[in-house]
C-alpha positions, 0 to 999 in steps of 0.5 A: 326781194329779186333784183332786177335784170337787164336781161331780155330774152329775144325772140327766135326767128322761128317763133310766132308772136300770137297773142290771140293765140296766147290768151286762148291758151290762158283762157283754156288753163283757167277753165280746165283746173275750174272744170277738174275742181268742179268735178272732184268736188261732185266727186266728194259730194256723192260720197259724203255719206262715206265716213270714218267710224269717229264721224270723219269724211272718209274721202278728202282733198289731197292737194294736186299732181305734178303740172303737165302739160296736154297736148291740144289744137291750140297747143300745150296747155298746162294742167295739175290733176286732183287728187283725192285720199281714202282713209279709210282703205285697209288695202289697195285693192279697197281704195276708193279712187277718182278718176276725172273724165276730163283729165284721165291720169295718162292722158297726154294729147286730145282725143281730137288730135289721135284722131288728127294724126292718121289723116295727116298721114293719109294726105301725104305727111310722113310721120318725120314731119309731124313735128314741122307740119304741126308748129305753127298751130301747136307751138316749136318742139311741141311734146308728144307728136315726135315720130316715136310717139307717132310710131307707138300709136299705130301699135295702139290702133293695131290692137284697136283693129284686132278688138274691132274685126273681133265684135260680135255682130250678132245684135246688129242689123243691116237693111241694105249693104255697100261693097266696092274694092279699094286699090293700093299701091303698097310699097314693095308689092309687085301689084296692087291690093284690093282693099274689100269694103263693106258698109251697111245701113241700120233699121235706124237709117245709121251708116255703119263699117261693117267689115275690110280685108285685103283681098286679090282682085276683088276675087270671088273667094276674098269676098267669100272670107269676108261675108263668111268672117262676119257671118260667123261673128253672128251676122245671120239675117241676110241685108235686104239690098246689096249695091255693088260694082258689076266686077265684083266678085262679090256677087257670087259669093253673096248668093253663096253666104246670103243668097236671099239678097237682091242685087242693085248694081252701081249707076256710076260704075255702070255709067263708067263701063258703057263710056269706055266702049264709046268714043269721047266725043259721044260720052258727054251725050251718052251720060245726058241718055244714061242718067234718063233711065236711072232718074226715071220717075218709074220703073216702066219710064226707065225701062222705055228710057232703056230701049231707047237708049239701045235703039240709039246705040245699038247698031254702030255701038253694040258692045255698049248697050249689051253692057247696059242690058244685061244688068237690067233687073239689078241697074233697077232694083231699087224701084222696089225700094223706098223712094226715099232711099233711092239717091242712097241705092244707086251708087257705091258713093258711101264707099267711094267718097271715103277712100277718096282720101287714100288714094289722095295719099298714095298719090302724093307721097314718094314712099307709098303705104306698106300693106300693114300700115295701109290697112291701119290707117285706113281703118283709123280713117273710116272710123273718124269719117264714120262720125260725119256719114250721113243718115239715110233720108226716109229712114222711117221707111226701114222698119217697112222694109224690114217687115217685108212691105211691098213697094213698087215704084217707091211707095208702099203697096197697100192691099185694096178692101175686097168688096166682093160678096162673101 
């Protein structure tokens, strides 16, 4: 029988009594040793035909791994792994083995926290103070978060880039296609890298990464190694819409790699060029006179919007209106789209709102990205963000346009029946 004791463990300045926080953790324990019994004893269920050659189960329990602890969001959970034993195994390579999906043998950490820990770095935590930034949700000293861990994953995620940029692509289909360049200011160089992106649009309406490299100055022959890489993956058949920035170099290049691709030129990056060649105090009704022309109901309404809008401007400000008019036929291509897809065919926002995060990070950190580092978060980045794009609207549309259907205005040409005598 333990004798009692008069000592009481006082609690530390920087520990937080939480006892909501404790019973969810109890609560997380019980459930997750009921979900690992449940499922080995699935496990053993499915080969309880499996016997021995005197009639005995050639697969039984056999007791439990050491306790560990996996590292959640409501912080260490403490877990003991199943453990199952083949007798009837001549040698290794024979044995039948269980595997729990829930509690993989090595796993130390969700996988909601590896997918955590690149956007902490990317809004500004350096990879020293995981450990501060995370102990109030995950607990003091928690395990496997410490900079040495935090520095092996990004090995992992480098392998995971390699495998990446190496798919094979050609299964895949893409109807329309984003490209834009992202800046950074890496540490060290002298100027900013251009990080080239390009996304794409599935027949099924899914946003998809199709591919990112470091380019110069979103340079005509970056982009050519680009469209090149993926083209050689087995990328043959040619998107049907590109949007993109009017600086790119992008698009010569397209009409070297896919030159049956039509273009449709950026509204926001449009937008921004003809108000850099304007005072101030005219971009607020200048922006009210551009979103006229590209809201336009119809492709004629937009194009009278436009000459308006040139005989407004034309004669104090010239430089401008030559700005918008000389993308006409590619700031308009999207008329011979889907009407519901339009929202999606004006801008290069697809690209924008995600790397929004990067140039968040640069911003705020003293000690900005390396160029390897950068590539790799962002990488990781735009795959966990992939999750969460949106799905194109109309995507009922895209089998359409795949078939080549004519559209004008947004809705679909039908050939009217011809009634004249044969």
């Amino acid at each position: 029988m333990n004798s009692p004791t008069n000592i009481v463990r006082l609690r530390q300045p920087e520990e937080i009594d939480d006892p909501l926080t404790e019973v969810l953790r109890a609560g997380a324990r019980r459930l997750l040793a009921q979900a690992v019994e449940l499922e080995a004893e699935a496990f053993l269920s499915a080969m309880q035909d499996l016997r021995l050659p005197d009639g005995r189960a050639r697969l039984v329990r056999h007791g439990h791994g050491p306790e560990r602890a996996i590292q959640t969001g409501i912080g260490p959970v403490p877990v003991t792994r199943v453990r199952i034993r083949d007798r009837g195994a001549t040698n290794p390579e024979e044995r039948i083995r269980f595997s729990s999906a829930l509690l993989p043998r090595w796993a130390r950490r969700t996988r909601s926290l590896d997918a955590l820990l690149p956007v902490l770095y990317l809004r500004g935590i350096s990879t020293g103070d995981f450990q501060e930034a995370l102990a109030a949700l995950l607990g003091k000293d928690a395990p496997n978060l410490s900079p040495a861990v935090v520095t092996r994953l990004t090995a992992t995620w480098a392998d995971e880039y390699t495998r990446w940029q190496a798919r094979d692509l050609s299964a895949r289909r893409y109807v329309y296609v984003w490209a834009d360049g992202v800046y950074l200011q890496a540490r060290m160089e002298e100027q900013a890298e251009c990080m080239l992106v390009l996304i794409g649009a599935t027949p099924e309406g899914r946003k998809e990464l199709i591919g990112f490299q470091v380019g110069v100055r979103e340079s005509a022959q970056s982009c050519r190694e680009l469209l090149v890489d993926v083209k050689r993956r087995g990328l043959s058949v040619a998107p049907t819409l590109a949007v993109g920035d009017g600086a790119l170099g992008f698009w010569k290049a397209l009409d070297e790699v896919f030159p049956g691709t039509r273009h449709q030129r950026c509204w926001q990056h449009k937008t921004a060029n003809v108000l850099n060649k304007v005072p101030k105090s005219l971009q607020s009704a200048m922006t009210a006179d551009l979103r006229e022309i590209s809201g336009a109901a119809t492709r004629a309404q937009a194009e009278v919007a436009m000459d308006v809008f040139v005989e407004k401007y034309g004669v104090k400000y010239a430089r401008a209106t030559e700005c918008l008019t000389k993308d006409k036929e590619a700031l308009l291509a999207f008329y011979d789209m889907p009407a519901e897809h339009w929202d999606h065919l004006r801008t290069t926002n697809p690209i924008e709102s995600v790397f929004a995060t990067v140039r968040h990070r640069t911003v705020r950190t003293k000690g900005a990205l390396s160029p390897t580092t950068a590539k790799l978060m962002v990488f990781k980045l735009v795959m966990a963000a992939a999750k969460t794009w949106r799905r194109l609207t109309g995507e009922n549309q895209l089998p359409k346009v795949v078939a080549g259907v004519i559209f004008r205005d947004g809705t679909e040409v039908t050939a009217s029946p011809d009634h004249r005598a044969a």
